[in-house]
C-alpha positions as CSV (number, residue, x, y, z in Angstrom):
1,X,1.3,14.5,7.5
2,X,1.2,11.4,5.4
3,X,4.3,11.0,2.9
4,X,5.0,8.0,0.0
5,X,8.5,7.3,-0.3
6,X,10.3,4.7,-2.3
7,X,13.5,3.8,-2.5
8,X,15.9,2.0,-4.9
9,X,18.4,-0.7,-3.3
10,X,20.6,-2.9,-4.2
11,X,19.0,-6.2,-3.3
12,X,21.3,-7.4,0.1
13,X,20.6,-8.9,3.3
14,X,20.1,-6.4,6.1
15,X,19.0,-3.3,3.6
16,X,15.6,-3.6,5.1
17,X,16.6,-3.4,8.5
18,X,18.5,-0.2,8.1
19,X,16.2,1.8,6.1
20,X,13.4,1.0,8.7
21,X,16.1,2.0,11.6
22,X,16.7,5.0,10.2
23,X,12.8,5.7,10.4
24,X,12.6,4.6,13.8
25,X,15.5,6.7,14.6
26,X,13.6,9.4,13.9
27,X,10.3,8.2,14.9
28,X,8.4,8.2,12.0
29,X,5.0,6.0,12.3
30,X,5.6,3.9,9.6
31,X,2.3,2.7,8.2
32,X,2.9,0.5,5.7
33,X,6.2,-0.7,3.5
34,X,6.4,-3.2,0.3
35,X,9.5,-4.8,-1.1
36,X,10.0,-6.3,-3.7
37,X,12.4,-7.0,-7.2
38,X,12.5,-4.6,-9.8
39,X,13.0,-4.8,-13.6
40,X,16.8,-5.1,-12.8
41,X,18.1,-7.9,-11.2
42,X,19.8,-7.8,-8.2
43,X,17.6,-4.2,-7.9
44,X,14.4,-4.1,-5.0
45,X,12.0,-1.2,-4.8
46,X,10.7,-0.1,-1.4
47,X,7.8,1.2,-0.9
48,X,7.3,3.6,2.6
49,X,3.9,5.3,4.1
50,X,4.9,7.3,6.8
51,X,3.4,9.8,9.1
52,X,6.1,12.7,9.8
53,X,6.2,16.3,11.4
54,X,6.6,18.7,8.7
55,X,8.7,19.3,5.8
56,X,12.1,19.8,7.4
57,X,11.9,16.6,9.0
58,X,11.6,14.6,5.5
59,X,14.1,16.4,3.8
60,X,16.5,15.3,6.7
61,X,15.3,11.6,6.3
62,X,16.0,11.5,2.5
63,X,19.3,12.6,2.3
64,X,20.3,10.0,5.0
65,X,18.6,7.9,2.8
66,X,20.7,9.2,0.3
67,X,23.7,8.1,2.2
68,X,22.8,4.8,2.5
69,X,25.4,2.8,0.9
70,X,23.1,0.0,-0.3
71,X,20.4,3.0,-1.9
72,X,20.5,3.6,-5.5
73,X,17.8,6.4,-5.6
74,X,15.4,7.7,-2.9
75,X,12.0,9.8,-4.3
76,X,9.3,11.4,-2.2
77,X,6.4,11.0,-4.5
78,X,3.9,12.2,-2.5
79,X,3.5,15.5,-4.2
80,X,3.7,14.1,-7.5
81,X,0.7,12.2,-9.9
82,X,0.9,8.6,-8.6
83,X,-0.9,5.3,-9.6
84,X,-0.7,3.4,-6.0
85,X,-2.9,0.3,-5.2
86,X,-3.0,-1.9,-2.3
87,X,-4.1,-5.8,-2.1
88,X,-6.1,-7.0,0.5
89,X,-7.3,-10.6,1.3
90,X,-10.7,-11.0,3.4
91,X,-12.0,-14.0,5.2
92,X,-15.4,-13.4,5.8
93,X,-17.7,-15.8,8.0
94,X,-20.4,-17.0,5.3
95,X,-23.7,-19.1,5.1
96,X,-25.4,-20.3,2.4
97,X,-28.0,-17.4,2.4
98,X,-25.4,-14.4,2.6
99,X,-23.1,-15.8,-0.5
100,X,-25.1,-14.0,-2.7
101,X,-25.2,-11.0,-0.8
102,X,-21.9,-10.9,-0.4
103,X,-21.2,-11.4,-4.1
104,X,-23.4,-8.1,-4.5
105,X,-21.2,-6.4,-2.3
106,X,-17.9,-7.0,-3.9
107,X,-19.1,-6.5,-7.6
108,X,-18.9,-3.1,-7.5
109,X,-15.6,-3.0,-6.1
110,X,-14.3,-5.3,-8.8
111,X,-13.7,-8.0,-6.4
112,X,-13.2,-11.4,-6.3
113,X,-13.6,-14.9,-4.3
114,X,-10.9,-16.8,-4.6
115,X,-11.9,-19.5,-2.2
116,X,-14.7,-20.8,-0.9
117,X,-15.2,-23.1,1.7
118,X,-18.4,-24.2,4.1
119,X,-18.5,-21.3,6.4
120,X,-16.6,-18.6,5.0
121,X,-15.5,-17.1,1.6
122,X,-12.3,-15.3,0.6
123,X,-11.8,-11.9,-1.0
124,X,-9.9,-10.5,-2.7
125,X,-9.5,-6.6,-3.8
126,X,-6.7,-4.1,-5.1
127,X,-7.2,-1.0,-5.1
128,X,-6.5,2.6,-3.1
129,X,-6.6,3.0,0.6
130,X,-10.2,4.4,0.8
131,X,-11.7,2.0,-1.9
132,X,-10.3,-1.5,0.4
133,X,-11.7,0.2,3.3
134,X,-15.1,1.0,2.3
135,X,-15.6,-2.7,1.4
136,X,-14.2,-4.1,4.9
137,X,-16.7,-1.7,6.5
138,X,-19.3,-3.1,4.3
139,X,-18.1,-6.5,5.0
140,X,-17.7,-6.3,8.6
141,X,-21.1,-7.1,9.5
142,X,-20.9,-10.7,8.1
143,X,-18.0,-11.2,10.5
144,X,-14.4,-11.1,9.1
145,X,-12.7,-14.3,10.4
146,X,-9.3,-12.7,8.6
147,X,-7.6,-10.1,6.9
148,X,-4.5,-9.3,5.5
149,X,-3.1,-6.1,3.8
150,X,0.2,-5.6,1.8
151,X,0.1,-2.2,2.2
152,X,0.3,0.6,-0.6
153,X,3.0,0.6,-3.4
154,X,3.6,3.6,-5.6
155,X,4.9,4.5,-9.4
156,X,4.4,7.6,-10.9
157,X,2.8,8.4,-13.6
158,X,4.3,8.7,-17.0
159,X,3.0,12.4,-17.6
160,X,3.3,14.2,-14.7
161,X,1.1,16.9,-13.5
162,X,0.7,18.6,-10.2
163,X,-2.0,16.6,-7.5
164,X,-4.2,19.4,-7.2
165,X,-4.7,19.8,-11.2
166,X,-5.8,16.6,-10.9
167,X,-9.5,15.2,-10.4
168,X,-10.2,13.0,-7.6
169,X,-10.7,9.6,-8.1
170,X,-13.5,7.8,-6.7
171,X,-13.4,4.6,-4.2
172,X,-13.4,2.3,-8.0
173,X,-9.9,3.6,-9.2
């Protein structure tokens, strides 16, 4: 099962490190993790996708979280209304004659090129999970020289209403 859990740390050397460890410790797959500064100076949120067991098992991992002496506050969000995007930089392998088919691929995605050079272009898109993947398979085709993903980062939403209440979003969100 896929959980979203931030945490709030005092910004230190070696926080990182023993966060992750903790995950590893309990070997949680973690997919993806963003860092970076809050509002607050001298205040980082973290970011965590990881794949866990069941329900016991997180519960376990947050209050060690909790314990952390570096951790201000640790949330599992993933139960709770969300806004989470991801960015995603793609080189794709272009010619002249697929520029403008690319460019008809990304539009609806709200994507942009933000470099262009002989024989490739670069991408970029933010967005969910399932919206950055549709447009790499669509991409793939035309050869993706390089890719890079930050990974998903999280906030919830100001008004707060159970997931299931609320309509899916489609791959545009």
């Amino acid at each position: 099962m896929k959980r979203i859990v931030t945490t709030t740390v005092l910004n230190q050397s070696g926080v990182l490190n023993r966060i992750t460890g903790l995950f590893t410790r309990r070997q949680f797959n973690i997919e993806s993790i963003t860092v970076g500064p809050t509002e607050a100076e001298g205040i980082s949120k973290m970011t965590f996708v990881i794949h866990v067991e069941d329900n016991r098992t997180i519960e376990q991992v947050l209050k060690q979280l909790n314990k952390q002496i570096d951790v201000l506050k640790v949330s599992d969000i993933t139960d709770q209304a969300v806004v989470a995007r991801e960015l995603a930089l793609i080189k794709v392998i272009t010619t002249p004659q697929t520029r403008a088919e690319i460019n008809v691929i990304i539009e609806p995605f709200r994507a942009t090129i933000i470099d262009v050079a002989k024989d490739s272009v670069t991408i970029q898109v933010v967005g969910n999970f399932e919206k950055i993947e549709a447009m790499i398979d669509l991409l793939r085709p035309y050869g993706i020289k390089e890719l890079s993903r930050t990974g998903q980062t999280a906030l919830t939403r100001g008004s707060q209403r159970l997931v299931t209440d609320m309509k899916q979003y489609s791959i545009l969100n």
